[in-house]
N, C-alpha and C positions, 0 to 999 in steps of 0.2 A: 453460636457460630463456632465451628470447630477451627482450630488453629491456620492450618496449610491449606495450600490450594498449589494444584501446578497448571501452568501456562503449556500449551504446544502448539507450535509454526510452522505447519508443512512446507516447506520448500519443496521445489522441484532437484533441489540438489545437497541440500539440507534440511533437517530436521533440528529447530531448536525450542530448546525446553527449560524451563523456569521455577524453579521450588519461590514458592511465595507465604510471607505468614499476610492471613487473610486482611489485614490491616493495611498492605500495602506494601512492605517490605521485601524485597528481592535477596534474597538470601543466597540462592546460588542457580547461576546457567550455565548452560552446557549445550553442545551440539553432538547428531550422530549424523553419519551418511545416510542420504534417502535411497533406498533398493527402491528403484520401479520394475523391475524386471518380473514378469508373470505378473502382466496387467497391474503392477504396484501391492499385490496382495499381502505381501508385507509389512508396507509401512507403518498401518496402526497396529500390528505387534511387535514392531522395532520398535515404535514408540512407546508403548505401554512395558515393555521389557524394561527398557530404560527407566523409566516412574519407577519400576518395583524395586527397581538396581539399588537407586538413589535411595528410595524408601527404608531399603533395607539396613544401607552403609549408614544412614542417619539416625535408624531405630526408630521411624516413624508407623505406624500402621491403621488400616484404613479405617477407622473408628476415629482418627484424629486429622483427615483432608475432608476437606466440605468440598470437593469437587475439581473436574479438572478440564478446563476449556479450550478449545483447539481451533486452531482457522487454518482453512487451506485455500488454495491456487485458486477456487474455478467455483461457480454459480453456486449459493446454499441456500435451501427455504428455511423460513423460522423451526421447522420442526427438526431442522440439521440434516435434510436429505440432497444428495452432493447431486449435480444435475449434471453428468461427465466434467472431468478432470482432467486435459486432455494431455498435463507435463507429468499428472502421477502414473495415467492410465487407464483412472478409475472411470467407469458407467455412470450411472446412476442407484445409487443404494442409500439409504439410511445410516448414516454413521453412528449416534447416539446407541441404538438398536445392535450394529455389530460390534460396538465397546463393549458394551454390556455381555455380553456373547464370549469377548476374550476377556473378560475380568468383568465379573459380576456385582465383585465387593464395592466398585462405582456408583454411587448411589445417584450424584449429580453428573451428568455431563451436558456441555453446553457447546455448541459449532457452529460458524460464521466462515464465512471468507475472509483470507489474509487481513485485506485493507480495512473493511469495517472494524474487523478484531482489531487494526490496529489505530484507528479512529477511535475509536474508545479507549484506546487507551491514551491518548494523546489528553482528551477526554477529562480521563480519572487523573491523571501524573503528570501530561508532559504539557506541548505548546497551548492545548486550549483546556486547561484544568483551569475549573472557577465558572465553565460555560454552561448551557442544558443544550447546546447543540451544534455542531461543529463537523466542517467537508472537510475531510484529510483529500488530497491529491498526492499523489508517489509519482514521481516523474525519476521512472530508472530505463531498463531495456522495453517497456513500454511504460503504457498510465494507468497507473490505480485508484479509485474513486472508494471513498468510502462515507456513508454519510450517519450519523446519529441525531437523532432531537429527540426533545424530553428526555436524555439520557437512553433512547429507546435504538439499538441499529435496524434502518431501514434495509430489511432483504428485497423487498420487489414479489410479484406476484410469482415471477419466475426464478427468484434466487439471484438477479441480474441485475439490483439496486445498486448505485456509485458508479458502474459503468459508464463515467463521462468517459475515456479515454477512444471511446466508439461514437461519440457526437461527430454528426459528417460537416468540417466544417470548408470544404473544399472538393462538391460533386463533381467537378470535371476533371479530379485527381487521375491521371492515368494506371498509376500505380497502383497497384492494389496492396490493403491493409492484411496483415499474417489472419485477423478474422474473413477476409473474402470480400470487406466491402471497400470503399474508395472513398478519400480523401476522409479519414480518422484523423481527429486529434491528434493522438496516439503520433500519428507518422510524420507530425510537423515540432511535436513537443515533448517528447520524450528525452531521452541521451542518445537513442538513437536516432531518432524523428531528426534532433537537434543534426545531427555528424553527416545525416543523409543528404538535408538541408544546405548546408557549408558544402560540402563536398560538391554537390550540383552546382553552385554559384560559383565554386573555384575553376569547374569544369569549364562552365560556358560564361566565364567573363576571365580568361588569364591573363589578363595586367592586373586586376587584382592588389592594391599593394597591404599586403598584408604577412606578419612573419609566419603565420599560418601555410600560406602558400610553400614555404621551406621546411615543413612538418613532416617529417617521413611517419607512417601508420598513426594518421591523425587520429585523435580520442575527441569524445565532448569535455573532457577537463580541458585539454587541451585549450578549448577551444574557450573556455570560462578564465583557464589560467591567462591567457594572452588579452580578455576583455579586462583584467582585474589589473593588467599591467598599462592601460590606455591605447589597447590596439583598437583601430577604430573600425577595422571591419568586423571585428570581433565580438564588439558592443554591439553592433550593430545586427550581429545574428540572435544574441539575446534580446534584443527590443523586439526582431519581431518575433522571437517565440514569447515575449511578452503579450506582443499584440494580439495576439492569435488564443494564448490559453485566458490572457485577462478579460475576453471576448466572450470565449466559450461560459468561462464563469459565471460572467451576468446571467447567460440562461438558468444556467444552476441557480443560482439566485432568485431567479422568479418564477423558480417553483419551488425550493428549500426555505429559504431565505434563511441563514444560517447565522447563529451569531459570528464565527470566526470561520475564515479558508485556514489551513493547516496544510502546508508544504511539504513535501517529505520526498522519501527518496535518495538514491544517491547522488543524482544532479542537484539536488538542496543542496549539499555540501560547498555549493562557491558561496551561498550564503543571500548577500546584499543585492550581490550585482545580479541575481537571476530575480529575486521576491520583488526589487524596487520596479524594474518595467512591467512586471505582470499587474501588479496592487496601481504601477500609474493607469494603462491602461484599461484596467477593471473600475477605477474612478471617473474615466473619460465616459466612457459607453453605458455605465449602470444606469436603473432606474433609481431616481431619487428618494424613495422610499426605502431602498437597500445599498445606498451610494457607499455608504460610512462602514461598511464590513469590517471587523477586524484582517486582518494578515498578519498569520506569525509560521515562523520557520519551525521544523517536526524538532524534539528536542530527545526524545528518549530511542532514535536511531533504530538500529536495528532491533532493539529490545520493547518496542511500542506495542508489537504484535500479541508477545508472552503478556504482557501487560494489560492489552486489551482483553485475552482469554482469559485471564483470572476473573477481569473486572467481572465476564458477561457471567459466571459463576455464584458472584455475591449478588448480585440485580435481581 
């Protein structure tokens, strides 16, 4: 096993990247801006620029990285062919195949989506290390799903595995989902789903007593920070985004059956008071065969992803 390995997270608005010694050690990250511009054609040579940068200023060279594994945005088959991209820009192409193309000296490369990448690494290092199988959820500007067993990430036939955040769990939704369908997950349980949610209730019920009602440019912290203070409407919009995703989970459940759910995201951040109605609710409704799930909160943050790319490198 050759020493280094690097990590990379395409963002839609960042690009972040991770020097790792293959053992597990995070030695040093770093971010650059993502250029989409000209259908995203850039981004995997902004990326790979950066690797040589660092490479260089370290004195490392490629006789000594065992590989460097990357997740992006949008749908990936096992073989790492990206199925459109639609925040990079990108079609459908083979990644693995145009790496090699702009840096040949890559002997390994390895590509997943974000959330699975980062499922795995949750995984290897963070809230479900010690597991062989484990559903990260990311509850941020939408839901990300990412699922592993036997250590193995689940892509889907179509690159489209984890995608709970598109479970319809509300067909007479009028609204429609940024994917085109109606009543997603995603729009009741997300940070935004969540803000949409409150908002609508503050609309058409204004007695309302709640300090949220005196919110100017209400946020979902917002709306987590005033649950955590004993605001009782407050709580009470997290119970039912509890209700709702600790719902949808059972189904994940009795197809996965997972040892551990894994939280993540940047609405994880209130912590207790978002995990405890979801894990109560997901006790209420399971099947007794997968009643006892673990639930734990995503621990390694925004750095799970680079984490996860390494890992799927040494596997």
């Amino acid at each position: 096993m050759r020493p280094y390995g690097f990590g990379i997270d395409i963002g839609g608005t960042a690009i972040k990247l991770g020097l790792f010694r293959t053992e597990g050690e995070l030695l040093e990250k770093w971010q650059i801006p993502t250029r989409r511009k000209d259908c995203g054609k850039w981004v995997l040579p902004d990326a790979l620029d950066s690797v040589r940068a660092k490479m260089a200023e370290r004195g490392i060279g490629w006789d000594q990285v065992e590989g460097v594994g990357m997740g992006v945005p949008g749908p990936v088959t096992e073989d790492g062919t990206v199925l459109r991209c639609i925040n990079l820009g990108w079609d459908v192409f083979n990644i693995p195949n145009a790496v090699k193309k702009l840096e040949p000296h890559i002997e390994n490369i390895q590509v997943s989506n974000d959330v699975n990448a980062a499922a795995l690494g949750e995984l290897w290092l963070g809230g479900a290390k010690g597991r062989w199988s484990a559903v990260m959820v990311t509850l941020g500007t939408g839901i990300g799903g990412g699922i592993v067993v036997g250590h193995k990430m689940i892509y889907g036939s179509g690159g489209a595995g984890g995608e709970i955040g598109h479970i319809c769990i509300e067909p007479d939704e009028p609204v429609r989902c940024k994917c085109g369908g109606r009543g997603c997950l995603e729009q009741y349980c997300s940070a935004t789903g969540l803000l949409r949610v409150t908002r609508q209730h503050l609309h058409d019920h204004p007695g309302t007593q709640t300090v949220l009602a005196d919110t100017p440019e209400l946020t979902a912290k917002d709306i987590c920070d005033a649950a955590r203070e004993g605001d009782a409407f407050a709580l009470s919009q997290l119970d039912l985004l509890g209700k709702r995703l600790g719902r949808a989970l059972t189904a994940v459940a009795a197809t996965i059956d997972p040892q551990i759910f894994v939280i993540g995201g940047g609405l994880s951040n209130a912590g207790q008071i978002l995990l405890d109605p979801i894990e109560f609710y997901y006790r209420k409704y399971a099947f007794h065969a997968f009643r006892h799930t673990e639930f734990a909160l995503a621990e390694l943050g925004n750095d799970a992803g680079i984490y996860g790319c390494v890992k799927m490198i040494l596997s």
